[in-house]
C-alpha positions in Angstrom: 78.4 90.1 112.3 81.6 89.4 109.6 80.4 91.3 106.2 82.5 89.7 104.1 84.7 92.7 102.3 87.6 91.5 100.0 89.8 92.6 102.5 89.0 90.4 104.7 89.0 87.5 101.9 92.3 88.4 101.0 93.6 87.9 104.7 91.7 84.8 104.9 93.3 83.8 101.4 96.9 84.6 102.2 96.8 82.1 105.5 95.3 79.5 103.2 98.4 80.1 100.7 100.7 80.5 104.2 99.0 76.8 104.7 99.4 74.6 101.8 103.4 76.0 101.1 104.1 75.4 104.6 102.6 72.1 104.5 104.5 71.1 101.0 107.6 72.5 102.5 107.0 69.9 105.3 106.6 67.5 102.6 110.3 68.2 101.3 112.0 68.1 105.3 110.3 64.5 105.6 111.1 63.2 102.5 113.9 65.0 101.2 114.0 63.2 98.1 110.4 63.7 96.8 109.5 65.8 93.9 107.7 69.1 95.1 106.6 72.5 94.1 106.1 75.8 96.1 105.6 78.6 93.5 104.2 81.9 94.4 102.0 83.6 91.9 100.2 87.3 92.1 99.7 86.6 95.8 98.7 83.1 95.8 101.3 79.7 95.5 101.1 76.7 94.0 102.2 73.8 95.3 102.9 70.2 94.7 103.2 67.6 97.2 103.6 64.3 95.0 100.8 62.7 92.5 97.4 63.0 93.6 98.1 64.8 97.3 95.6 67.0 97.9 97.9 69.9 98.5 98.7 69.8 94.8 96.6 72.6 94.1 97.0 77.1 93.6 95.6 78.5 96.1 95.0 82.4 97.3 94.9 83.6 94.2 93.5 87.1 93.0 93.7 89.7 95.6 97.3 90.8 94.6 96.7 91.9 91.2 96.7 90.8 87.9 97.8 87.3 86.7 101.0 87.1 84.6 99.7 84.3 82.0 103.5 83.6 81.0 104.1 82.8 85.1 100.9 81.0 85.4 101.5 79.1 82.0 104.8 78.0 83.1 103.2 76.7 86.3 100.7 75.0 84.0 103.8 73.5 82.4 105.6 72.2 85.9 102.0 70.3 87.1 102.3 68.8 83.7 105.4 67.3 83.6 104.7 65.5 86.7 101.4 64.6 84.7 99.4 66.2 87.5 96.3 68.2 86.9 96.2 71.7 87.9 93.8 73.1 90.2 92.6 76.9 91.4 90.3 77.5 94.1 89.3 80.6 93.6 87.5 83.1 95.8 84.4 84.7 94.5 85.5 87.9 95.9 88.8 87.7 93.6 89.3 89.7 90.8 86.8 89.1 88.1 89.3 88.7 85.2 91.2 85.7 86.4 87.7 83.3 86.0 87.2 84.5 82.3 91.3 83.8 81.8 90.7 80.3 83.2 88.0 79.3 81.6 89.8 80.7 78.6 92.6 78.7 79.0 90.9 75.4 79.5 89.7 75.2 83.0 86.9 73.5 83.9 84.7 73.9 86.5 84.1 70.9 88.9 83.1 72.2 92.1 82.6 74.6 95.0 83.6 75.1 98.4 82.5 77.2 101.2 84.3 79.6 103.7 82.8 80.4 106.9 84.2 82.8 109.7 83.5 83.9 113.1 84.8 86.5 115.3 86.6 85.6 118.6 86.6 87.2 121.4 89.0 86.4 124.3 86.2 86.4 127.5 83.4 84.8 125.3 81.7 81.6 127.5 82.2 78.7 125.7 79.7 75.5 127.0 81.5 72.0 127.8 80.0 69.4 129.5 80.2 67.1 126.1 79.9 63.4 125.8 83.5 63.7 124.2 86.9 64.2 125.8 89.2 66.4 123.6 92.8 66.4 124.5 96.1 67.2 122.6 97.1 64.5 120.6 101.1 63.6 121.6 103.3 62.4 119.2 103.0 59.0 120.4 99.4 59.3 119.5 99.7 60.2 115.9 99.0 56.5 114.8 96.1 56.2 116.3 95.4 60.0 115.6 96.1 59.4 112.2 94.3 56.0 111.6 90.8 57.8 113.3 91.2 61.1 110.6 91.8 58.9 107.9 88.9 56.2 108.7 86.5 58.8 109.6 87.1 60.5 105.9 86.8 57.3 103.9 83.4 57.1 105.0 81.8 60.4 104.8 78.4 62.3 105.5 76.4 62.1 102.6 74.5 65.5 103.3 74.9 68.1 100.6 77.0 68.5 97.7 79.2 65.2 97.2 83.4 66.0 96.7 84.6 66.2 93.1 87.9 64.1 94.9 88.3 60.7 95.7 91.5 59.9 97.4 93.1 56.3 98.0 93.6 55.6 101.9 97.4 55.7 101.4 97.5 58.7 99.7 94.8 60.5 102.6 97.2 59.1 104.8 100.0 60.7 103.4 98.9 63.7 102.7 97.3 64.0 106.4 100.1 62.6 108.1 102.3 65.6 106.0 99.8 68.3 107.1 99.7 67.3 110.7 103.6 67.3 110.9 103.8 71.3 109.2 104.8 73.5 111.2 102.1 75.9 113.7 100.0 72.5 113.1 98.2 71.4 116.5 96.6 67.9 116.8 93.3 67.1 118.6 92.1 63.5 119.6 88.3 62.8 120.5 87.6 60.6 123.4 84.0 59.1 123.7 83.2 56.3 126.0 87.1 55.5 126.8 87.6 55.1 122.7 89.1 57.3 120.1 86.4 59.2 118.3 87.8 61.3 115.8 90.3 64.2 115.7 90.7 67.7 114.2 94.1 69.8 113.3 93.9 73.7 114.1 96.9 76.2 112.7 96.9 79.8 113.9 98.4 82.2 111.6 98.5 86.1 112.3 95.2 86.0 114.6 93.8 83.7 111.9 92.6 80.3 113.3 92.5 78.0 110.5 90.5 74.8 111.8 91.1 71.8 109.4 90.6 68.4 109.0 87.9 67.4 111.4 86.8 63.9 111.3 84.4 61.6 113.5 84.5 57.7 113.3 81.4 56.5 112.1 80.5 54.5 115.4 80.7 57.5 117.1 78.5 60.1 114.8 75.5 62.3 116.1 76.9 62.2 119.3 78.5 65.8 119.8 82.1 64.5 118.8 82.3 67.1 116.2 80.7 69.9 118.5 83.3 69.2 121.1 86.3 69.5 118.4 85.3 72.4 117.2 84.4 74.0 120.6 87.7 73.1 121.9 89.8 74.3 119.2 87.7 77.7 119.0 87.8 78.0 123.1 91.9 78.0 122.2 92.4 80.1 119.7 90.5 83.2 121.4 92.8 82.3 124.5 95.8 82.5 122.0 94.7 86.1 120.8 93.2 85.0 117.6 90.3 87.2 116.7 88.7 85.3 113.6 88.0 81.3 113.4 87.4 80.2 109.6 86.7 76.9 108.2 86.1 75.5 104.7 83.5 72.8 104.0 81.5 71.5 101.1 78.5 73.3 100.1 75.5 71.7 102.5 77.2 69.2 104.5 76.8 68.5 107.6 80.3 70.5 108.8 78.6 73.5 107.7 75.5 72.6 109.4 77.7 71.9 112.9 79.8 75.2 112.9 76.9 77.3 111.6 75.0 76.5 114.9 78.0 77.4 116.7 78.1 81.0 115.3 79.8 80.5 111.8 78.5 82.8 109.1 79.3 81.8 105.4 81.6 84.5 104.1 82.3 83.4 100.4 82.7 80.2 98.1 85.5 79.4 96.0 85.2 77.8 92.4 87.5 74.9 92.4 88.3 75.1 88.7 90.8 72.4 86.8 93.1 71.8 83.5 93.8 68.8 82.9 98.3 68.1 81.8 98.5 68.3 77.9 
């Protein structure tokens, strides 16, 4: 059993701040002439990947510390020059003070997410035998990788709490196409009957193995797809010496459902709180 100490949240929150700089920093190799941001703040980073990515967002914050309002307020300033919204998810299990500073400075809450974890153990038995065939996903697979992750999250379960965000396929496709490319990024395509299924990404980070971005096609739902992704990828990262699996999902959707039958316990939530550019 995890018990979910702030210590533990702060080492799941530093690889999730490791993540989205990584990924913007990505952003600036393959296109060297877009407008980004990486800017570190009282442990957490904020980062801005182009208007309306979804890696334009601070993340980690408030398990280093107090915040410096001056730093965060000229952070505040660089989102809105690029007339971007700003937006903190942040951990329960932070410190206290920052929500009452945010809210104090005119962030609204619009949502909640959910972190889940699970221990890994390098001999544990993991079943197979799916319907699905998971593989690596080569770079001459990335189109069709790409086109399946992006299709399957324009038409999502509608079980539980509904996403504050809308995206515009180009954007997703984007944004996803930057994220896969990051470095310590590893691709996964679903297989079912011969056809592409779906796909997943996983990034291991200090024996931390982040799984993102799972996705199944909508022709190919309630038949294990997602099981067999996220068997796969969790089979893996115990092999690779990673001792804890975590995934974020949206409060009672069906991805929590799938890895909390799998053994994931939920650990915290994060308030996804925004301020809109003055």
């Amino acid at each position: 059993m995890l018990f979910p100490s702030t210590e533990l949240a702060a080492r799941i929150e530093r690889a999730e701040a490791r993540l989205v700089a990584d990924c913007t920093h990505g952003v600036t190799r393959r296109r060297p002439h877009a407008e980004t941001l990486v800017l570190p703040i009282a442990g957490g980073v904020a980062t801005f990947a182009g208007p309306g990515s979804p890696l334009d967002k601070l993340a980690g914050l408030g398990f280093a510390g107090p915040v410096d309002e001056a730093e965060l307020a000229a952070i505040e300033q660089a989102f809105a020059r690029h007339r971007s919204p700003l937006q903190i998810e942040l951990s329960c299990l932070a410190d206290p003070s920052i929500g009452r500073m945010l809210t104090g400075r005119g962030y609204q809450l619009v949502g909640f997410e959910n972190v889940l974890g699970r221990v890994l153990a390098p001999n544990e038995p993991y079943p197979t035998g799916f319907d699905a065939e998971i593989a690596k996903s080569s770079a001459d697979e990335l189109p069709e990788w790409l086109d399946a992750v992006v299709t399957s999250f324009a038409t999502p379960d509608t079980q539980g709490v509904a996403s504050h965000e809308e995206f515009a396929r180009e954007v997703l496709e984007q944004a996803i196409g930057d994220m896969a490319a990051a470095d310590g990024f590893t691709r996964y395509l679903a297989r079912r009957e011969g056809r592409v299924a779906g796909g997943a990404t996983m990034r291991m980070s200090e024996g931390v193995a982040q799984l993102c971005g799972a996705a199944t096609l909508p022709a190919h739902r309630r038949h294990g797809v997602q099981t067999a992704l996220l068997v796969t990828r969790l089979a893996e990262a115990a092999r690779a010496g990673c001792d804890l699996a975590v995934v974020t999902t949206l409060p009672g959707s069906k991805s929590q459902h799938n890895v909390q039958r799998r053994g994931f316990e939920l650990l915290y939530t994060r308030a996804v709180l925004v301020r809109e550019p003055e």
